[in-house]
Residue, then its C-alpha position, 0 to 999 in steps of 0.5 A: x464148905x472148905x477145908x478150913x471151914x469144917x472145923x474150928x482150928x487145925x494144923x496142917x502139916x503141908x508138904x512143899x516141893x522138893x526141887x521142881x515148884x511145880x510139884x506143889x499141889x492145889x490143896x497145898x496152895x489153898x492152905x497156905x493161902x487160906x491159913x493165917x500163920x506158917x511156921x517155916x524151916x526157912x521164912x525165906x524159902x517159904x516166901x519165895x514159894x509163895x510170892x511164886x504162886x500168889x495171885x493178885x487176890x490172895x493175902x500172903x500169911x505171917x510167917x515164923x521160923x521153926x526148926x530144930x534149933x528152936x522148935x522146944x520153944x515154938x511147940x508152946x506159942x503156937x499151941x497158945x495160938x491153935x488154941x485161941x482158933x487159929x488155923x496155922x500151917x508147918x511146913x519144911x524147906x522141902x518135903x512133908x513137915x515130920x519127915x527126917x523134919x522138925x515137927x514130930x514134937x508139934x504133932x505130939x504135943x496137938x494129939x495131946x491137947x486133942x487139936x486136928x492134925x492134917x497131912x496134906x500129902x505131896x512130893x517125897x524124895x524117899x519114895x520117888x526114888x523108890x519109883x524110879x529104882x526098880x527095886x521092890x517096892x512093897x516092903x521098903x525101910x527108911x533111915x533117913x541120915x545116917x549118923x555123922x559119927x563112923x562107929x555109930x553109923x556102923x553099928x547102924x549098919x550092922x544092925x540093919x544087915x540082921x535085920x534083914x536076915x529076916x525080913x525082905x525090905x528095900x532100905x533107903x536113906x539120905x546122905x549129903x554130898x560131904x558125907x556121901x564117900x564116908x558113908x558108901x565105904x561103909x556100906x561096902x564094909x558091912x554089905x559087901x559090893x552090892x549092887x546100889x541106886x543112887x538118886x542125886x538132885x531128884x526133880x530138880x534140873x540136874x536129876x542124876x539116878x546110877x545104879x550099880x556096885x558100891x566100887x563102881x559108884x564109889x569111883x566115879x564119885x572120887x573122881x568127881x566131887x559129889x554135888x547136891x542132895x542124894x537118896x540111897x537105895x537097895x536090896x539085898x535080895x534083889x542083886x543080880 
């Protein structure tokens, strides 16, 4: 008996690949095979993810947009559509659906109606740059991005340096290549120059992962205008 035959109607919060297509998983294709909605960050990103995958006996699904500029207004119609039996898949442009994602609200609003929620597991960029740094690996923080505005991410900082007074814990975060000066000098006000792991375009062709002082890493990047998605890392202590 399949997934999808166990129960009577579920939403499946299916995890995509964060660059490299071929991180996608078997379970993930036969759901997003087998359901008859996805609702998609991107429709486009979510079709070009199928069409590349489709063989010739498979149905493709209807897709619809959900992200977070419309997700207050989604939540309602695809809660209507779960109830009436049908079986729907979130997934983001990358990544699990939740994750520094839209789709916290949806699982919410399905635990409260008592509908199954499902994680089908995949590609993360949190924890496979927490694999590929060397540094400890079994506590770790994650912040997802830091805030836009200077005084705010500061503050965020700051509270994370107290917090980690009393607790050993890897912290990592994301940042865009618009933000990523910014948000290193800031680091390096509140930290001082430790030693850091920054991990840029992870799975994808132009994979780039550095380690070492914030000056350091902050040089090259002035040099060289920084390109692509990048997660940050470290541990306070664990420097050298």
């Amino acid at each position: 008996m399949g997934l999808l035959e166990s129960f009577n109607f579920m939403l499946f919060l299916v995890a995509t690949p964060i660059g490299n297509l071929e991180d996608i998983t078997l379970r993930a294709l036969d759901i997003l095979f087998s359901v008859p909605i996805i609702y998609c960050e991107d429709t486009r990103k979510t079709l070009n993810l199928l069409t590349h995958f489709k063989k010739p006996e498979h149905v493709l699904p209807r897709l619809f947009s959900y992200f977070e500029e419309n997700e207050q207004t989604k939540i309602p119609e695809i809660i209507t559509e779960l109830k009436k039996g049908t079986d729907i898949a979130l997934v983001t442009n990358s990544g699990t659906p939740t994750i520094s994602d839209p789709g916290f609200k949806l699982v919410r609003e399905c635990r409260k109606e008592n509908i199954k929620v499902i994680s089908i597991p995949g590609p993360s960029s949190p924890i496979s740059g927490l694999a590929s740094s060397g540094l400890p690996t079994d506590k770790f923080t994650f912040l997802g991005f830091l805030p836009n505005k200077p005084n705010q991410r500061l503050k965020l900082l700051e509270n994370v340096k107290k917090s980690l007074e009393s607790l050993s814990s890897t912290i990592i975060f994301f940042e865009s290549p618009f933000r990523l000066i910014a948000s290193l000098t800031d680091l390096n006000l509140v930290f001082g120059d430790i030693e850091i792991t920054v991990c840029r375009e992870l799975t994808k062709v132009f994979e780039e992962i550095k380690a070492g002082k914030i000056s350091s890493l902050l040089e090259d990047f002035l040099k060289k205008q920084p390109k692509g998605e990048f997660v940050i890392l470290f541990n306070t202590k664990s420097q050298d």
